[in-house]
C-alpha positions as CSV (number, residue, x, y, z in Angstrom):
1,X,102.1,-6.0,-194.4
2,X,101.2,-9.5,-195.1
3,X,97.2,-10.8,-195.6
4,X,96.3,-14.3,-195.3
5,X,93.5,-15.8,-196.7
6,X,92.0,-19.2,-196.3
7,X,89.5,-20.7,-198.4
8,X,87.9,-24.3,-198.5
9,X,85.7,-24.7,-195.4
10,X,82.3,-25.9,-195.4
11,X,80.0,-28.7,-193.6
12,X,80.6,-31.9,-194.6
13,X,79.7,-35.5,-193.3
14,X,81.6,-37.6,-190.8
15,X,83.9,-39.5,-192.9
16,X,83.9,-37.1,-195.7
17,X,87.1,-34.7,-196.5
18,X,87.9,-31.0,-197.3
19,X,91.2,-29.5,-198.7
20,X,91.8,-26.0,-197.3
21,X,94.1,-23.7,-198.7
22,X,95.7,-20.3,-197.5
23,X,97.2,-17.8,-199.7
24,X,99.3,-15.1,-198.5
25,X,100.2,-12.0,-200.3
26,X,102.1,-8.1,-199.7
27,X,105.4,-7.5,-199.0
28,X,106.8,-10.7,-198.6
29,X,110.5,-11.1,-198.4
30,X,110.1,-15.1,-197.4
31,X,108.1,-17.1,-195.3
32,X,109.9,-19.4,-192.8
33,X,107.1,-21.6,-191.1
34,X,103.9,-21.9,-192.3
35,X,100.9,-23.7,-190.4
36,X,97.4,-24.5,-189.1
37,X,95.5,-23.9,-186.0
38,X,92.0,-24.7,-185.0
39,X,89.5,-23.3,-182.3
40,X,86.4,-25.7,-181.7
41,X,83.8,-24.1,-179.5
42,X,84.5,-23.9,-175.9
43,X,88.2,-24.5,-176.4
44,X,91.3,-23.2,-176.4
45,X,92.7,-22.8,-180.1
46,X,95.5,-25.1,-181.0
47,X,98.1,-26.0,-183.1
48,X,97.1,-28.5,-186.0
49,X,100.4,-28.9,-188.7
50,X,102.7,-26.8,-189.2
51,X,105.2,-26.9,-192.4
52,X,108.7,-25.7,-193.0
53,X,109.6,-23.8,-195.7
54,X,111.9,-27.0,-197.2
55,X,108.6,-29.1,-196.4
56,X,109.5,-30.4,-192.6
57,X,106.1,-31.3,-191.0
58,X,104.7,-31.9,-187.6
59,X,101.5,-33.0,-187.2
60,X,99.6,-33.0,-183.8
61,X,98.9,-36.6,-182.8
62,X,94.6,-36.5,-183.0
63,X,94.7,-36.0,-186.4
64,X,97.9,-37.4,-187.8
65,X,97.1,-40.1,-190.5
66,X,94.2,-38.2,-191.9
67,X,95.2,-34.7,-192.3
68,X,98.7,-33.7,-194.5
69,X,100.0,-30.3,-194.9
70,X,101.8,-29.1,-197.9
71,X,102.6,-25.8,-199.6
72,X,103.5,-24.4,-203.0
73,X,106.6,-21.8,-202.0
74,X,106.2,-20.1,-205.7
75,X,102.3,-19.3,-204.8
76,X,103.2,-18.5,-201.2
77,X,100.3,-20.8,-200.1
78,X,100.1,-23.5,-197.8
79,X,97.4,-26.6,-197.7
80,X,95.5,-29.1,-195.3
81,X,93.9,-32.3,-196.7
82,X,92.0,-33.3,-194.2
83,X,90.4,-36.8,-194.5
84,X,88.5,-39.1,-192.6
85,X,86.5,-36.2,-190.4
86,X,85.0,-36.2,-187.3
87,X,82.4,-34.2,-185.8
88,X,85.3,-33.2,-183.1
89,X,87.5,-31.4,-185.9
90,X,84.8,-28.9,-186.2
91,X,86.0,-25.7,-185.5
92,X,87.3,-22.3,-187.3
93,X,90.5,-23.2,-189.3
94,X,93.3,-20.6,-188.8
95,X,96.3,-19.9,-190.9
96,X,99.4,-18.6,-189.9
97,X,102.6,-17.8,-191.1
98,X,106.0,-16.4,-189.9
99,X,107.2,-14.4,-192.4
100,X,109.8,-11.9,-193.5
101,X,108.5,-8.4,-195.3
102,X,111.0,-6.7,-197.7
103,X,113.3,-4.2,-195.4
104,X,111.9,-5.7,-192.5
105,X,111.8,-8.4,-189.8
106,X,110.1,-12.0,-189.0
107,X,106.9,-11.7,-187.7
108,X,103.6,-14.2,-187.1
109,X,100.5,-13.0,-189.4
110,X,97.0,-14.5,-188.9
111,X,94.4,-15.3,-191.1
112,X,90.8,-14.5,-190.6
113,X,89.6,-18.5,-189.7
114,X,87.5,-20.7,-192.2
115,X,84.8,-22.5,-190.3
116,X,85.1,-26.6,-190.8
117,X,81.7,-28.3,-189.6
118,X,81.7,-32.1,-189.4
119,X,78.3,-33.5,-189.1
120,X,77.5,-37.1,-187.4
């Protein structure tokens, strides 16, 4: 069993910038890829960054230059610094992971979403 939890959503102002962090804890073995996905109203949800465990990125191209992922492998979290928002980056934040639970096999865990808001 593996929980993810993502913090640092919130409304901010076009322009402005928010750092959102997800932690993931249980019986992690080790987590390959590690990555974010967003859902804005209306839309599909879709991949954002996603990060390698030896810190290999890919970035989609709408919001490469202003967001960075990154992740601390010791605190088995990962990170999005997202800068230079727009109202159409508003959307609920998901968090996913494909880890590896002790005695078992790779699997793709979910968090529950942390809703961004960018106002104009």
């Amino acid at each position: 069993q593996v929980q993810l939890v993502e913090s640092g959503g919130g409304l901010v102002q076009a322009g402005g910038s928010l750092r959102l962090s997800c932690a993931a804890s249980g019986r992690i073995f080790t987590i390959n890829v590690m990555g974010w996905y967003r859902q804005a109203p209306g839309k599909q949800r879709e991949l954002v960054a996603t990060i390698t465990r030896n810190g290999n990125t890919n970035i989609v191209d709408s919001v490469k230059g202003r967001f960075t992922i990154s992740r601390d492998n010791a605190k088995n979290t990962v990170y999005l610094q997202m800068n230079s928002l727009k109202p159409e980056d508003t959307g609920v934040y998901y968090c996913n992971c494909n880890a590896q639970i002790w005695g078992g096999a790779y699997a793709d865990y979910w968090g529950q979403g942390t809703q961004v808001t960018v106002s104009s």
